[in-house]
N, C-alpha and C positions, 0 to 999 in steps of 0.2 A: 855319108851320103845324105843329100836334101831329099825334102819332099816339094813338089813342085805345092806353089800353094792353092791350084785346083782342086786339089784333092784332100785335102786339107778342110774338115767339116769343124762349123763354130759349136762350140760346147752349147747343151740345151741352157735357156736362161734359170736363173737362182731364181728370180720374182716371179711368183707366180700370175701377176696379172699381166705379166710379157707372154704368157702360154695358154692365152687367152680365157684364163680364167677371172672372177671380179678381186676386186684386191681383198687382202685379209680384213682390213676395217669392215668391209661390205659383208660380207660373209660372216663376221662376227654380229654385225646387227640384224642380222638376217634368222642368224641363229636365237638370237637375242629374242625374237618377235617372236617363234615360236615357243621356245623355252619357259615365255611371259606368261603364255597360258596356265604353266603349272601353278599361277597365285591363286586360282577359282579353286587349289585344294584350299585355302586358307583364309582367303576374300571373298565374300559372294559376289557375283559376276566377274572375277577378277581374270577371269579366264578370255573375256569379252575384255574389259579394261586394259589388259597389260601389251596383248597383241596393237590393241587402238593407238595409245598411245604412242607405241613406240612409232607405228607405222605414221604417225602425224606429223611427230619429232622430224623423220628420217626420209619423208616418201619425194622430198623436194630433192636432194642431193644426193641419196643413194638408190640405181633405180631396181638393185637385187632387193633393196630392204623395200621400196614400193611391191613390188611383184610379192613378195614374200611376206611381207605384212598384211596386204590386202587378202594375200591364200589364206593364212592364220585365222585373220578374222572374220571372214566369210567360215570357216570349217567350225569357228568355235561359236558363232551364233547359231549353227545349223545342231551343234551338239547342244546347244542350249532349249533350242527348240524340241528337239527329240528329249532331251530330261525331262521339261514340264511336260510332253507326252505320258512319258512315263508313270510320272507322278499320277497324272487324272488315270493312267491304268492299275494303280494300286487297289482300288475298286474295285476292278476284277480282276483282283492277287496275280493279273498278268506284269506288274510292274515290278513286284519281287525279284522276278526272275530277269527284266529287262536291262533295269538300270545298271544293276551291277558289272552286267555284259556292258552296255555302253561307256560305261565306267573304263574295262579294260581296253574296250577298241579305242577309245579315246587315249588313253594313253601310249599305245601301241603307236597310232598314226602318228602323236606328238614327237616321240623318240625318232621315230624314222623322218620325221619331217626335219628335226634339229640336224639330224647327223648328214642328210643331205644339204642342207643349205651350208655347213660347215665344210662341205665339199666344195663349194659352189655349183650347185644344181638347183635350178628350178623344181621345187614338189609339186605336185596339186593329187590333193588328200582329193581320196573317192568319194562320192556320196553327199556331195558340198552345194550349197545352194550358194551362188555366186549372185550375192544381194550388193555388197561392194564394188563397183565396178573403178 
């Protein structure tokens, strides 16, 4: 017996950028941007640097790595800003107990921000002074 081919539904697509998600390249650079931040454990400013970079490379032809670079870099000047806070609060041993904390939410936001662009999902980290437009 046939099936009439009305009813007959097309398999969902293999590529994900047919399911209206950005292609894998995109989403790797995207990832890429945020992930770059982890050099500022190793680099000073590197944190500032690697987000910049990339999003410079990339911001002309991939527009998830513009969006997603620009968020990176705006969230990690803003965390740079709040360190040197910190610091000048070391004075009054309120910076002891800051930094470290900013230390982990900093890392926390950067995981969560990597593993959603590798989704393809737009992030936008809380708390971010949006100086990069």
């Amino acid at each position: 017996m046939s099936v009439p081919p009305e009813s007959v539904t097309p398999p969902p697509p293999n590529d994900p950028s047919q399911a209206g998600l950005p292609a894998p390249e995109q989403r790797q650079w995207a990832m890429f941007a945020h992930l770059s931040a982890l050099a500022g454990l190793v680099v000073p400013f590197g944190n500032i640097l690697g987000p910049l970079v990339i999003w410079l490379i990339k911001k002309d032809t991939m527009p998830l790595v513009n969006d997603q670079g620009k968020e990176a870099l705006n969230f990690n000047i803003t965390v740079a800003i709040a360190a040197v806070v910190c610091w000048v609060l070391f004075i009054l041993l309120i910076g002891f107990l800051l930094l470290p904390a900013l230390v982990i939410i900093w890392l926390v936001f950067v995981i969560i921000a990597t593993i959603k662009a590798n989704e393809g999902t737009s992030y936008r980290y809380p708390f971010t002074l949006r100086l990069v437009q």
